[in-house]
C-alpha positions as CSV (number, residue, x, y, z in Angstrom):
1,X,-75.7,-44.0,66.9
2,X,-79.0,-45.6,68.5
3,X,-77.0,-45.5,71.9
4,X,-76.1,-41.5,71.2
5,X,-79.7,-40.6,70.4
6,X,-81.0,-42.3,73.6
7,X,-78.4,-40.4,75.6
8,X,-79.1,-37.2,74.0
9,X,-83.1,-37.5,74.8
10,X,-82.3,-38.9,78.4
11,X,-80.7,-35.3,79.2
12,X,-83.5,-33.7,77.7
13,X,-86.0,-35.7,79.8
14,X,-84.1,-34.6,82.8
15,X,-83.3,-31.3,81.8
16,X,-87.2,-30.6,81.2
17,X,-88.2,-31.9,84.8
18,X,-86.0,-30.0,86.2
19,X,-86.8,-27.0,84.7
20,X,-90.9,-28.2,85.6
21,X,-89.8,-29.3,89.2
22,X,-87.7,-25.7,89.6
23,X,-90.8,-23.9,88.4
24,X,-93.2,-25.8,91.3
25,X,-90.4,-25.4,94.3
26,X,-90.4,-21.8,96.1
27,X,-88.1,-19.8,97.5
28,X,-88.2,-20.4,101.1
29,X,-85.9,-17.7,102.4
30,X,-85.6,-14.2,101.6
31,X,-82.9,-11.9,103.9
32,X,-83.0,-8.7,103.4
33,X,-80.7,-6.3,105.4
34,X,-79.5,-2.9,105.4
35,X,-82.7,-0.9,104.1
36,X,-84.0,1.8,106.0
37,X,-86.0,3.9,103.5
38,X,-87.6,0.8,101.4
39,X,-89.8,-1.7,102.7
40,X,-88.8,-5.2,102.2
41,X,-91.5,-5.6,99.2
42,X,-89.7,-2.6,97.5
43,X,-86.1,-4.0,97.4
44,X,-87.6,-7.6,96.3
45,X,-89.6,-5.8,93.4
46,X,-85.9,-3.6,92.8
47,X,-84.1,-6.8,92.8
48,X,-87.2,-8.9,90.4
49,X,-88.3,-10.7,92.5
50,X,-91.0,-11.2,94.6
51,X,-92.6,-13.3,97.9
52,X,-94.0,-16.1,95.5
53,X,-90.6,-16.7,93.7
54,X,-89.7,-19.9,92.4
55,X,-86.4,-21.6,92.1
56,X,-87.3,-21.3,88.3
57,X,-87.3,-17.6,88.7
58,X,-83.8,-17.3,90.4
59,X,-82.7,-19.5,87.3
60,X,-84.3,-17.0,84.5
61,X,-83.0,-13.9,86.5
62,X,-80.2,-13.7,88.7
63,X,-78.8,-10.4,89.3
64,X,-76.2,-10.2,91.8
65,X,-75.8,-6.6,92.2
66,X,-77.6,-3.0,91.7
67,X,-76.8,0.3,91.8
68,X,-78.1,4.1,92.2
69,X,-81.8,3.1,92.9
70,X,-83.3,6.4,94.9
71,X,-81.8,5.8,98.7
72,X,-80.0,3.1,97.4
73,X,-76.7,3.1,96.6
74,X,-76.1,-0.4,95.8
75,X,-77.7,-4.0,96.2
76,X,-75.6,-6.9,96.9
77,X,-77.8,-10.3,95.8
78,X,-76.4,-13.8,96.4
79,X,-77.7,-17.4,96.3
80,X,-76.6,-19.2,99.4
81,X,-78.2,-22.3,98.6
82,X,-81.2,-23.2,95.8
83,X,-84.1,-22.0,97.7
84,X,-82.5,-18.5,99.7
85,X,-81.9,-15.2,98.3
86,X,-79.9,-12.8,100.3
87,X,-79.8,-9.1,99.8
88,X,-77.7,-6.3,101.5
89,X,-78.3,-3.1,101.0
90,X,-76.5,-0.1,101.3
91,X,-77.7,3.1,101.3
92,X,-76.8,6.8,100.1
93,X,-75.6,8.9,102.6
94,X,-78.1,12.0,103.2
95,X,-76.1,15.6,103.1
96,X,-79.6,17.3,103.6
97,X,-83.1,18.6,102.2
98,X,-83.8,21.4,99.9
99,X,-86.6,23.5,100.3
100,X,-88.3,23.4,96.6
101,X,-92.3,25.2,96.3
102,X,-94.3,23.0,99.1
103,X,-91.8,20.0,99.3
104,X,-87.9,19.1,99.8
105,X,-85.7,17.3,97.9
106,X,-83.3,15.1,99.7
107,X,-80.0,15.3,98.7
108,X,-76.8,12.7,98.9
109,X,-73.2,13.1,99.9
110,X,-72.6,14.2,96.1
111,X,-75.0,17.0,95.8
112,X,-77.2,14.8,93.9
113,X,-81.1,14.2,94.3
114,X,-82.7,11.2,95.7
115,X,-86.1,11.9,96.4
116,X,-88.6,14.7,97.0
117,X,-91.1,14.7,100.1
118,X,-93.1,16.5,102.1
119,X,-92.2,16.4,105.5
120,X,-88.3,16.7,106.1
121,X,-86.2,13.9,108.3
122,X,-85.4,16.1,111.5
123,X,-82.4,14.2,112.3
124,X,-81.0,15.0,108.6
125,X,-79.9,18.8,108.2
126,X,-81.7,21.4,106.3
127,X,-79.2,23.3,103.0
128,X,-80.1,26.9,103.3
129,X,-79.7,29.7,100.4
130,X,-80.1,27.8,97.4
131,X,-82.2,28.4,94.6
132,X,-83.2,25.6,92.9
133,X,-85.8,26.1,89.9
134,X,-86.1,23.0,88.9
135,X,-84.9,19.2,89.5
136,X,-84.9,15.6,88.3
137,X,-84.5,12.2,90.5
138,X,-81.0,10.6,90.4
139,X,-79.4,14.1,89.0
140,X,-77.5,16.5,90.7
141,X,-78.7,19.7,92.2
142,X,-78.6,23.1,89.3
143,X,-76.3,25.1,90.9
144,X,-72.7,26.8,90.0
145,X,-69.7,25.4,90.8
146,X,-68.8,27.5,93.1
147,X,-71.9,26.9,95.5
148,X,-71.3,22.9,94.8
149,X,-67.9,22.8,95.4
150,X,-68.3,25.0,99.0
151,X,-71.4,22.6,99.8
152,X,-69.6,19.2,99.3
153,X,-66.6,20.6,100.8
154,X,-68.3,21.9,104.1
155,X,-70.6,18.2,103.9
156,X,-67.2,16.4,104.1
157,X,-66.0,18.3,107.2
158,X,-69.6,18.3,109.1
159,X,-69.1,14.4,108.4
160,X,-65.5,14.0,109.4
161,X,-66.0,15.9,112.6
162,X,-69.3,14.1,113.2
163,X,-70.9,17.9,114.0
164,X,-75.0,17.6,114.7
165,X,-75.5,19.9,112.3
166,X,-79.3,21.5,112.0
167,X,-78.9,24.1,108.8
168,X,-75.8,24.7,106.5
169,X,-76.9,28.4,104.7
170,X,-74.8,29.4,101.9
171,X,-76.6,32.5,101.8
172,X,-78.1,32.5,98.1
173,X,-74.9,32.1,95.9
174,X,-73.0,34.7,98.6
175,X,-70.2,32.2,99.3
176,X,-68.8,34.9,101.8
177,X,-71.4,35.0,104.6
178,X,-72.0,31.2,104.8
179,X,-73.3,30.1,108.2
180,X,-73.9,26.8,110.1
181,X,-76.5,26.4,112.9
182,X,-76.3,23.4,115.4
183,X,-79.5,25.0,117.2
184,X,-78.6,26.8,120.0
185,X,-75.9,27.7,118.8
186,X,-75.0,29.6,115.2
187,X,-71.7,29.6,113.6
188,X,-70.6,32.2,110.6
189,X,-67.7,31.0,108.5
190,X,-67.4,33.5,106.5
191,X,-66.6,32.2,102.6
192,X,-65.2,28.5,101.6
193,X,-61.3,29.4,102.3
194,X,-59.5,27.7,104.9
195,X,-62.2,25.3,105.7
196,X,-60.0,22.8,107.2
197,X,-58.8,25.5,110.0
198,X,-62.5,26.5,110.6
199,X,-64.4,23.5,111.2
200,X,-60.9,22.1,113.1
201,X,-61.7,25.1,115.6
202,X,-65.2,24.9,115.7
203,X,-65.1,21.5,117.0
204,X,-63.0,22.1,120.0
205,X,-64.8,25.4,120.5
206,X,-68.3,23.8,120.5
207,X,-66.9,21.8,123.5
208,X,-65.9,24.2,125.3
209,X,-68.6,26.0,125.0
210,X,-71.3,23.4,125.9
211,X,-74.7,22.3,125.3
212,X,-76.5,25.0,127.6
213,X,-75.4,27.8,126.2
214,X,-76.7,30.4,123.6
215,X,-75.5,32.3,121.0
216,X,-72.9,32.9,117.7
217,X,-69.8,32.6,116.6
218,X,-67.8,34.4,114.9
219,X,-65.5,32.0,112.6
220,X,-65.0,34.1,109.3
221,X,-61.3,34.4,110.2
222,X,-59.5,31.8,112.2
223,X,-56.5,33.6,112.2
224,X,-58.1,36.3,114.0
225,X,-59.6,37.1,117.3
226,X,-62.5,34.2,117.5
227,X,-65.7,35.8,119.2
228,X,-68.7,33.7,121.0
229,X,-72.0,36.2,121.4
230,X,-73.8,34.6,124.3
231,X,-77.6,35.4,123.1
232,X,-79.6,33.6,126.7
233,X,-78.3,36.6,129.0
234,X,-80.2,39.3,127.9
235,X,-80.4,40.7,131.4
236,X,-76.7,41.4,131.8
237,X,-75.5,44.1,129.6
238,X,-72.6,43.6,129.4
239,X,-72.5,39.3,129.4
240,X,-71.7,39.7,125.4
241,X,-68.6,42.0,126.3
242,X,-67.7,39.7,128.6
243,X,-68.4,36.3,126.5
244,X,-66.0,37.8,123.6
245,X,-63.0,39.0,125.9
246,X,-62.8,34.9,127.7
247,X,-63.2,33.5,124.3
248,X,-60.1,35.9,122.6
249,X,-58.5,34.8,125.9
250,X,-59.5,31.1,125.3
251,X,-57.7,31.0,122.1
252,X,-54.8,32.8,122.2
253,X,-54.1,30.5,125.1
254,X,-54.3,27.5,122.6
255,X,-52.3,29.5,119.9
């Protein structure tokens, strides 16, 4: 019995320095990988941790992954040996900003808000026609079906074709006049049908039209005569006859 009591109290000696030893050792070795939006300090403080964490800490709290955190879509924590931390994060993808009063709210790939700020990312498109009259972090934008379905839908297409897209414009709920501008050049689609056809054209139209020219196009119905209206020769007067007449040509060649 004597011999079981003094083992008992040996592994509670032991256990209690180690937990007093694990509480003086740091962490020595914190990767963090993947964040673009959140500084290093943010995703540690995310995670529950911070730059003065102790092995005791990584003991009390050890999460080893987190989700839906603003930009963030998940973080991926692991323990590589008793001193390191590892974290990988990945990120939301941006579909775009709103405009909402004096700031934007930047939405992800599932029409759902992930921050508001002032000043919009320029290499991330602007959503056009939307009226948004009010809005809350981590939920999705309050709009009608309709509009969200024909947002996400065009979003998955602009993504697939890998299109540089500057403004998507759905027109203020008027799913039939919705337009895409890539700068120089503005596309009308028309309403949400036959998506697939449209943005499969506009691709291989883009190219052949260029980066140094000017204008719209006219995509409402793919089945139809496609027109290009060349917008930079405004001292020919009859360039935009001309434009339209090569670009029927152009695709009933390919038909």
């Amino acid at each position: 019995m004597k011999y079981k009591i003094g083992i008992l109290l040996l592994i509670i000696a032991l256990a209690a320095g180690f937990y007093f030893v694990s509480g003086m050792v740091r962490i020595v070795q914190i990767d963090i990988s993947g964040n673009a939006h959140n500084t290093d300090d943010e995703i540690l403080q995310l995670a529950g941790f911070s730059r003065e964490a102790t092995v005791l800490d990584t003991i009390k709290h050890r999460p080893k992954r987190i989700e839906n955190k603003g930009y963030i879509a998940r973080m991926e924590i692991s323990y590589p040996t008793v001193t390191t931390i590892k974290i990988e994060v990945i990120e939301k993808e941006r579909m775009g900003y709103v405009k909402y009063m004096s700031s934007y709210l930047c939405v992800d790939s599932n029409a759902y808000i992930i921050d508001s700020v002032k000043t919009p990312d320029p290499d991330t498109a602007r959503i056009e026609g939307l009226t948004v009259k009010s809005f809350a972090l981590n939920e999705p934008l309050e709009i009608d079906e309709e509009t969200r379905l024909a947002l996400l839908n065009i979003y998955k297409l602009i993504s697939a074709y890998q299109l540089p897209v500057k403004v998507i414009n759905l027109n203020y709920k008027k799913t039939e006049q919705i337009s895409i501008d890539f700068g120089k050049i503005k596309a009308n689609i028309g309403n949400a049908r036959k998506l697939e056809e449209k943005f499969g054209l506009l691709k291989d139209i883009l190219a052949d039209i260029g980066p140094e020219k000017e204008g719209i196009l006219f995509l409402e119905n793919p089945d139809k005569k496609i027109i290009f209206r060349r917008t930079d020769l405004p001292s020919d007067p009859f360039a935009e006859d001309r434009q339209e007449a090569e670009m029927a040509v152009e695709e009933e060649k390919k038909q």
